[in-house]
Every structure is written in structure tokens, then in C-alpha cells.
C-alpha positions in Angstrom: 0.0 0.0 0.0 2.6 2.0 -0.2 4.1 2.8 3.1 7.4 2.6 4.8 6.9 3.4 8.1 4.5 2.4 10.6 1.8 5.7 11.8 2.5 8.0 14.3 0.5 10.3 16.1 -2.2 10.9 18.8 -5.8 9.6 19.6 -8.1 10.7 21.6 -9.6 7.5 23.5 -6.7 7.5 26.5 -7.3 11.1 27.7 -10.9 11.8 27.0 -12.8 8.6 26.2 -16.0 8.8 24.2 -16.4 12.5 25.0 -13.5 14.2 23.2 -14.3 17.9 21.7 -13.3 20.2 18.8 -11.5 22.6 21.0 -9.3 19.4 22.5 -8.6 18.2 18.9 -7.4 21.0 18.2 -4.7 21.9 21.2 -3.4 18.6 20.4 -2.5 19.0 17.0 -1.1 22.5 17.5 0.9 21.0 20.5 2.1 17.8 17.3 2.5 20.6 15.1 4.6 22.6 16.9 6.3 19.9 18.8 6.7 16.4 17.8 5.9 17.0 13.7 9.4 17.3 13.0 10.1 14.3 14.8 8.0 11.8 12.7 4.7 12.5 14.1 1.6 13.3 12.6 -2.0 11.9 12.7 -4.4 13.4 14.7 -7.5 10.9 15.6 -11.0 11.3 17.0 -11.8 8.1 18.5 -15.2 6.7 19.0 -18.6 8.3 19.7 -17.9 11.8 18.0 -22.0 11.5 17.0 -23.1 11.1 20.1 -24.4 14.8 21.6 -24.2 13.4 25.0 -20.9 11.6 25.3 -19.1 12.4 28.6 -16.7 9.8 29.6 -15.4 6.5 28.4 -18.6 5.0 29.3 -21.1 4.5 26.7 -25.2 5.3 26.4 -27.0 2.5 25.4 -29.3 2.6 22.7 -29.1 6.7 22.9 -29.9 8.7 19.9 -26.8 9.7 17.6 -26.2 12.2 14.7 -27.0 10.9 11.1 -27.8 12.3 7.8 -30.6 11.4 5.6 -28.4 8.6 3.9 -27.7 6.5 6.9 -24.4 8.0 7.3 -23.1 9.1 11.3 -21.8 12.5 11.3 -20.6 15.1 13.7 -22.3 16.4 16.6 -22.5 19.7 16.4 -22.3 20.4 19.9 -18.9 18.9 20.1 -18.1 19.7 16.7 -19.3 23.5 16.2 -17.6 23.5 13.0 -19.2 20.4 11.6 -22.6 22.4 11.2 -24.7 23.4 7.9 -23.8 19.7 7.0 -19.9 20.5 6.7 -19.4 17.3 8.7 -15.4 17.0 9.9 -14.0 19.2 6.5 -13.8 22.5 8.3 -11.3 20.4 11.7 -9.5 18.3 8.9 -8.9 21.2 7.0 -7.3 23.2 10.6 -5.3 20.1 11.0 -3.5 19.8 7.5 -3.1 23.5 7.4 -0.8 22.5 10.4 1.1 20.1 8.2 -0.8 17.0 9.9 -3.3 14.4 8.9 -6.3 13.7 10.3 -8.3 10.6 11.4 -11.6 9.2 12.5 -12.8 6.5 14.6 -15.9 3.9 13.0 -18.0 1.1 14.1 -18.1 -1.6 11.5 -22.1 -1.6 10.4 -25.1 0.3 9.9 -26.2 2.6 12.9 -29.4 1.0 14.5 -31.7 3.7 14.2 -31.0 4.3 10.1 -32.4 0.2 10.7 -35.4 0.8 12.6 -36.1 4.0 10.7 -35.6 2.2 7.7 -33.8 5.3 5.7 -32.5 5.2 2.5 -28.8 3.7 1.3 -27.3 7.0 -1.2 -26.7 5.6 -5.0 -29.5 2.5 -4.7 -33.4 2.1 -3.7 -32.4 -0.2 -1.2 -32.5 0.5 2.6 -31.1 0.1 5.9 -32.9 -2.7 6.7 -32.8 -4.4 3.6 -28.7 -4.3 4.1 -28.6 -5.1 7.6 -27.4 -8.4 9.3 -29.0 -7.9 12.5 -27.6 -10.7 14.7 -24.2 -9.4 13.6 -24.1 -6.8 16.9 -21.3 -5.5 19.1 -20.6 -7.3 22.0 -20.0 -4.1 24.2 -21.6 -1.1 21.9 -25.3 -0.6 20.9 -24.4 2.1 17.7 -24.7 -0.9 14.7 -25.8 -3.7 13.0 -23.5 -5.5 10.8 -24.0 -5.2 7.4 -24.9 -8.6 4.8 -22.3 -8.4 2.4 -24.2 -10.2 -0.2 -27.4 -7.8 -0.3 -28.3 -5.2 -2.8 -27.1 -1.9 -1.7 -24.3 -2.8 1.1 -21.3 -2.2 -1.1 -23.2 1.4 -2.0 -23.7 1.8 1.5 -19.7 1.3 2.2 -18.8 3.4 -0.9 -21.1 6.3 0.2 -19.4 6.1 3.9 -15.8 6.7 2.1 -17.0 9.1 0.0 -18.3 11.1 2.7 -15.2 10.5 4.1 -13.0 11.4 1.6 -15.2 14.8 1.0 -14.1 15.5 4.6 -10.0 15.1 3.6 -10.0 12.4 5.9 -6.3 10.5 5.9 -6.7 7.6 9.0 -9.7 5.3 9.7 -9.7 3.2 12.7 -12.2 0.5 12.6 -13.9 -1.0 15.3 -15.3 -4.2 16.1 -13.9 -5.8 13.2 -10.1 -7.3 14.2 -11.1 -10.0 15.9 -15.0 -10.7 14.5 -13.3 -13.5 11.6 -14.2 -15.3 10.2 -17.9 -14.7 10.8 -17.2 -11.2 9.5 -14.4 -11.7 7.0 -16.6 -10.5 3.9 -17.9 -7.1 5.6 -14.2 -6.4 6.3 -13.5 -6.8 2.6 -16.2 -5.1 1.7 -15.2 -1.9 3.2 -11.4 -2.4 2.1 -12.4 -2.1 -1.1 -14.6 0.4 -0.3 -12.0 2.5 1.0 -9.5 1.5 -2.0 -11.8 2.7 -4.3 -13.2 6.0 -3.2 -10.2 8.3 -4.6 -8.3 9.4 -1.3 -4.9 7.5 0.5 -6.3 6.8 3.6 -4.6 4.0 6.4 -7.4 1.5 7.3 -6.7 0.0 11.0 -8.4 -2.6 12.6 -9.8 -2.9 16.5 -10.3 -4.4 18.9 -7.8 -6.9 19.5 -6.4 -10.1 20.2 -6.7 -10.4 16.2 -6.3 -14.0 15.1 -2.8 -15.0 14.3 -4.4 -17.5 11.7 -5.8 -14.5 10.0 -2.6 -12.5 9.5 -2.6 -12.9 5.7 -5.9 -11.5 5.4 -5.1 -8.4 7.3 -2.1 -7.6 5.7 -4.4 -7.8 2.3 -7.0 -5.2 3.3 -5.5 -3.1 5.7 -2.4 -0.9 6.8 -2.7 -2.4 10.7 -4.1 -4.7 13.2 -4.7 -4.8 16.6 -2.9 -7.7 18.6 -4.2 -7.1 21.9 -7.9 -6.0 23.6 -7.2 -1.8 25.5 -3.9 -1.8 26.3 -3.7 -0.1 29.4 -1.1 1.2 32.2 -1.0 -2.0 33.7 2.3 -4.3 33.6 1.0 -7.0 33.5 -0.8 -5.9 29.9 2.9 -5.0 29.4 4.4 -8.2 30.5 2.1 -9.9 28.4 3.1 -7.8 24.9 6.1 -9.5 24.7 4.3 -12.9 24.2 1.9 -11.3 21.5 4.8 -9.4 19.9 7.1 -12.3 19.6 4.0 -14.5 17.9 3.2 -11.7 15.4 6.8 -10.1 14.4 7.0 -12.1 11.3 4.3 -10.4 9.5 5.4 -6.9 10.0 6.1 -4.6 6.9 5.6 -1.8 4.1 2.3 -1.2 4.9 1.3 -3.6 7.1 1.7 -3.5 10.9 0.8 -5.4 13.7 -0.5 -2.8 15.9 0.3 -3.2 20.0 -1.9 -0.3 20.4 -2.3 3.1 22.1 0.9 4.4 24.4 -0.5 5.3 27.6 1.6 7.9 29.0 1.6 11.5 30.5 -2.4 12.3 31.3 -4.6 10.0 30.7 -8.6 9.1 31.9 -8.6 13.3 31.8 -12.5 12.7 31.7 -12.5 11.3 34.8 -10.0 13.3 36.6 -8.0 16.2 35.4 -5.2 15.3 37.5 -4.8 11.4 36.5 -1.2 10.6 34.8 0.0 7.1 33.6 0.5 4.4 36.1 3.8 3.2 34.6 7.0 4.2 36.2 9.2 5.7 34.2 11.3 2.1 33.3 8.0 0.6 32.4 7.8 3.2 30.0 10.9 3.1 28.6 10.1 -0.9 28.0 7.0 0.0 26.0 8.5 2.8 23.8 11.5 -0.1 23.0 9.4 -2.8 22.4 6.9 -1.3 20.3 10.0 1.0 18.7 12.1 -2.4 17.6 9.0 -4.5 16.5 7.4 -1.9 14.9 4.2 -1.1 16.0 2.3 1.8 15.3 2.8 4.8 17.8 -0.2 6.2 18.9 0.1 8.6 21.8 -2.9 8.3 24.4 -2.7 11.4 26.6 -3.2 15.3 26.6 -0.1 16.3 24.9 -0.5 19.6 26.3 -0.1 18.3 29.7 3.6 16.4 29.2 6.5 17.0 31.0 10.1 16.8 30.3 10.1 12.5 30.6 7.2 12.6 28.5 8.8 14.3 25.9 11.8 12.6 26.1 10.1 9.6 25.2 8.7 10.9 22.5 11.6 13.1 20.8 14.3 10.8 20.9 15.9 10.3 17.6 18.0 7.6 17.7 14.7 5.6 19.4 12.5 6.9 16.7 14.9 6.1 13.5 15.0 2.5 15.2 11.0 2.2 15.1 11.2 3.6 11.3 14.5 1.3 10.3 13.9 -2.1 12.2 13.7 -4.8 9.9 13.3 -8.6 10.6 13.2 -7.9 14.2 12.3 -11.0 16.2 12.7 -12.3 20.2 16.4 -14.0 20.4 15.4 -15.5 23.6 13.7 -15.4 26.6 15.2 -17.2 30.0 15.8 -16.7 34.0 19.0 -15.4 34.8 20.2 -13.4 38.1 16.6 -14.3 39.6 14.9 -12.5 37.0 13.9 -12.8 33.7 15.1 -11.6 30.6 14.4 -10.6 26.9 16.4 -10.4 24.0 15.2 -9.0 21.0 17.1 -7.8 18.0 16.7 -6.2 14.3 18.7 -5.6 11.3 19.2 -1.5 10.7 17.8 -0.6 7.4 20.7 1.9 6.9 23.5 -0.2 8.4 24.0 -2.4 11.2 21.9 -3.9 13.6 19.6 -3.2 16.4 19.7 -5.3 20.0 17.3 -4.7 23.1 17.8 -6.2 26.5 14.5 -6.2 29.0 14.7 -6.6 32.2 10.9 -8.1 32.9 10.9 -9.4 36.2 11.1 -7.7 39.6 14.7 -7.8 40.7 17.5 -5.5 38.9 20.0 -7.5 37.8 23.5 -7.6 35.7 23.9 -9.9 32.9 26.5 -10.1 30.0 25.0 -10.4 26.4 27.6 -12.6 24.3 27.3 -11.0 21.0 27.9 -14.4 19.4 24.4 -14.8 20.0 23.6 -12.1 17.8 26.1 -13.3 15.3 28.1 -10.9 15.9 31.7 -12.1 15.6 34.4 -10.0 16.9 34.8 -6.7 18.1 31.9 -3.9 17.1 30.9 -0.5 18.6 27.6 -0.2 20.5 25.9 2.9 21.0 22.6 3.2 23.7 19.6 4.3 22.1 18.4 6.0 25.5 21.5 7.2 27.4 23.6 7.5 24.1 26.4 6.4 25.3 28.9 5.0 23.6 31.4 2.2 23.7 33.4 -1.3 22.0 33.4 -4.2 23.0 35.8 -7.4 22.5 32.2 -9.5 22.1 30.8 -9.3 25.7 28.8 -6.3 26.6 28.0 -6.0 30.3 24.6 -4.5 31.3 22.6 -3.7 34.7 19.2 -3.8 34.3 16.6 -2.3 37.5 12.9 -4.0 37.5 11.0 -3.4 34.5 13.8 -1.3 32.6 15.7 -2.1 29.4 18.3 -1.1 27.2 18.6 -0.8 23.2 21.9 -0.7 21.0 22.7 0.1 17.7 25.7 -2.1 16.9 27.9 -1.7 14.1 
């Protein structure tokens, strides 16, 4: 499809849930524009329920009335959205966030809104209807927005095309699809459908899929219809989610590439769950942060930042801005686990990755709950004889003979480019 590197940029489900604003959306991305853009960063996303009036956390309103045009399409509150009104739909905030240099994303629920169903309104291009395209047992497990939509009825591939080409009139760049990822095979030809729905409707726009775990068995089929996947449920600020990534990561690090990522989803870090309480910050110490940003960096996951940019401090940012970090998520290739044992009453990960332009990439993670020293044998990387190691977070520098000797607290890590 056409891309190098895996996206990067900001969503707003972390921070502010289902209830996230025009005004927020847009202090973000003048905080990435003025901040992180020349860094690599640049999608802007509103997450889920920006057609609901009354959203107000990350709790959802069952069966609650939503914003939709005479077509059967969701659009914009206008409440939330002020510049979404006179039927402008998300143009006039896509427009403010290109004129920043930035693209711009939406969140969707696979389907057809329930209430185009019961009000049986029409499907734009076709005579068919809502309820003539709608596979009503095909619900959400935790959302009452949709019905799935048949695939084989008259009017459901007009249905998708009209959605895109809605979209598309918007300027939008970055669709993330929900309910969807992990729905196969039940739901593998409605995820088609809407690829090539979204292939055909004239505008370059990343398709990724939610929720996770997505279905390792399916992995050819995702790379085939969309940019990226998600590999895990919410990922959250919990280390045991994190101690648990490295499994999933390990599993799916053979089918990452140009164009097609498996996604290890949002980073939660800086403020976070802002619609609950203003004050709330992540819950991982700084090491367990510094895990995450290597482990997603060096298997290549998409980087979507979770929380109120506008908030972060100094660590935050450092996180974020590091270059050397930042060209190892965009020039990892081939990375994969080396191994995974006890040593030093702890345990330990080794993961590793050629360098695009030159060399090779090694990570060290300390996972269990002691710190610990260990020394890597570089033959074990097959790296034979002396080479010159620099560390991707400290930056220091040094050579070794073919023994590298590293200390390691709880939690932390350490990543080298080797050459």
C-alpha cells in the first residue's frame, strides 16, 4: 500500500474517552504541530462516539440517539463539533489540521447505525434501505451504535462506498475500525467489503483494525486489506498488559512490513482518563515506560500517543523526541525475540533487528522484579568479533571485545545500535 513506516501520532480514546471535543482536537494537534511534527509524528484521531451529543466519559449510552444524515451516514455532533454544522461534517477540523502540516483521522464502528435500521432510511446511490442491508444478529458485544451489514445484499457495497466518499469529501487521511479485528471469520466479507470500499473512493487513507487479540491465523488476510491490526484488547497502564506484549509481539513479528503492521496499540503515557480526573497521569513508572517505547520502537508497531499532549513534562517528551529511538522504530527490519530465560533471579528478553541503513539493532529487557547484571555474548547475535555499541536512550557510547555487560533495574531495558 505503499508505506514505509509504521503511523505515528495521537488519539483521543486514552485522555478523554468517548467525549473528546473540537477545542481538544485541536490543542493537540497545534501542540504535534509545533512539537513532535518534525520528529515523525503526525496523525491526529478522533476516537469513538464523536455522533453522540451526550458523550461524557469513556462509558457508553446504550441505545441513545446519535447524529446521522438522511443517507444513513453518522456524522458530527454539532455540539462537540461546532464547526461540523450546515452539513460541513469533519472538513472545516481536517482542514485546521492539515493547514498545520498533519493528517487527520476518524474512529468507525463496523455496520449500519441502528436507528438508520429501525427507521428504515434510505442507502445513497441505490433504492435499497437500511434494513434491507442489515445483518442484525451481527451486533457488538460491548456497543449498541450498529448492525453488521450482509455483504451479499443489494445496496451494502453502496452503503460502504457512500461512507468513504463522505469521508474522503471530509480530507479524511486515518480510519480506525472497530469491532472488526477479531469478529473473523464470521465477519471476514464485511471487512472486505469496506477495504475495497475504502480503496476505491479516490483518497490514500490507512485503514486499521480494532479491537484486539486479532487472530494469528488470519494474519494474511489483514495484511491484504489493511495498513494495521490490533494484537491485543485496550492496552492499558498495567504491567502485567505489558508483560504480556512481549508474548503477543514475539507471535506476530513475522508479519510486519511496508504497509502492514501489527498494531500493540495506544501508548499510555503523560495524562490519561482526563475525563474522569484532570489530575490522572500514567501508572507506569518511568522504566516501564521506557520498555514499552523499545518494544513497540524495535518491533514496529504503530505509535499512537494516548494522553493530553499539552499536559507532558520533560520525561514525557523525552520519550517521544528521541531520535535515535524513533529512527529504530522507522528502520527495524526482521526484528524478532532472540530468547527469553531466567538469569540473576529475573527474567530476561532479547530482542534484535537488522538496521535498514546499516547495522543492527539489539534490546535487553529486564521483565521481572529484581535488577539484575547480565552479559549479552554478542555471538548470540552473530556478531563475531569486536563492534561499537551505542545506547539508544543514554547515548552512550562504547566497544566491545564480544561481551557487553549490562545492569538492568525492574521493568527497565536497554537498546543498541551495533555496528
Amino acid at each position: 500500500m505503499g508505506y514505509r513506516k509504521a503511523p505515528m501520532g495521537w488519539n483521543s480514546w486514552d485522555c478523554y474517552g468517548a467525549a473528546v471535543t473540537e477545542e481538544t482536537v485541536k490543542k493537540n494537534a497545534d501542540f504535534m504541530a509545533k512539537h513532535l511534527k518534525k520528529y515523525g509524528w503526525e496523525y491526529i484521531v478522533v476516537d469513538i462516539q464523536w455522533y453522540e451529543p451526550d458523550a461524557a466519559t469513556h462509558e457508553y449510552h446504550p441505545f441513545t440517539e446519535l447524529c446521522m444524515d438522511d443517507c444513513s451516514r453518522l456524522v458530527p455532533a454539532e455540539n462537540r463539533f461546532p464547526s461540523a454544522a450546515g452539513g460541513a461534517g469533519f472538513g472545516p477540523l481536517a482542514d485546521y489540521v492539515h493547514a498545520l502540516g498533519l493528517k487527520f483521522g476518524i474512529h468507525i464502528m463496523r455496520g449500519i447505525p441502528r436507528q438508520a435500521v429501525h427507521r428504515n432510511t434510505p442507502i445513497k446511490g441505490t433504492d435499497a434501505t437500511a434494513r434491507d442491508i442489515a445483518k442484525t444478529a451481527s451486533i457488538c458485544a460491548w456497543n449498541t451504535d450498529m448492525y453488521g451489514v450482509d455483504p451479499a445484499k443489494k445496496g451494502a457495497r453502496e452503503y460502504y462506498d457512500s461512507l468513504f466518499e463522505l469521508y474522503a469529501s471530509w480530507g479524511v487521511d486515518f480510519v480506525k475500525c472497530d469491532d472488526i479485528a477479531r469478529e473473523m471469520p464470521q465477519e471476514e466479507g464485511e471487512l472486505i467489503l469496506l477495504s475495497e470500499a475504502l480503496r476505491s473512493c479516490g483518497r490514500d487513507m490507512i485503514l486499521s483494525l480494532s479491537p484486539g487479540p486479532a487472530l494469528l491465523e488470519k494474519a494474511e488476510l489483514y495484511k491484504q486489506v489493511s495498513n494495521m491490526w490490533r494484537i491485543t484488547d485496550d492496552f492499558w497502564d498495567d504491567w502485567d498488559l505489558l508483560y504480556n506484549m512481549f508474548e503477543r509481539c514475539e507471535k506476530w513479528s513475522v508479519h510486519n512490513g511496508a504497509g502492514h503492521w501489527a498494531d500493540a496499540d495506544m501508548l499510555p503515557i503523560g495524562a490519561i482518563r482526563q475525563d474522569y480526573d484532570a489530575d490522572a497521569v500514567t501508572k507506569f513508572t518511568q522504566a516501564e515506560q521506557r520498555t514499552m517505547m523499545t518494544l513497540w520502537s524495535i518491533f514496529r508497531s504503530p505509535l499512537m500517543i494516548g494522553g493530553e499532549m499539552t499536559k507532558f513534562d520533560d520525561f514525557t517528551m523525552g520519550l517521544l523526541t528521541n531520535e535515535a529511538l524513533l529512527a529504530m522504530h522507522e528502520n527495524s527490519r526482521h526484528a524478532h525475540q532472540v530468547w527469553r530465560r531466567q538469569t540473576g533471579g529475573t527474567e530476561i528478553v532479547l530482542w534484535t533487528a537488522v538496521n535498514a541503513d546499516g547495522g543492527q539493532y539489539a534490546a535487553v529487557f529486564n521483565i521481572g522484579d529484581k535488577d539484575c547484571g547480565i552479559e549479552l555474548d554478542l555471538e548470540e547475535l552473530e556478531i563475531y568479533g569486536p563492534a561499537a555499541l551505542t545506547e539508544i536512550w543514554s547515548g552512550e557510547k562504547q566497544q566491545s571485545d564480544g561481551t557487553v555487560r549490562i545492569r538492568l533495574g525492574q521493568h527497565d531495558c536497554k537498546a543498541f545500535l551495533i555496528v
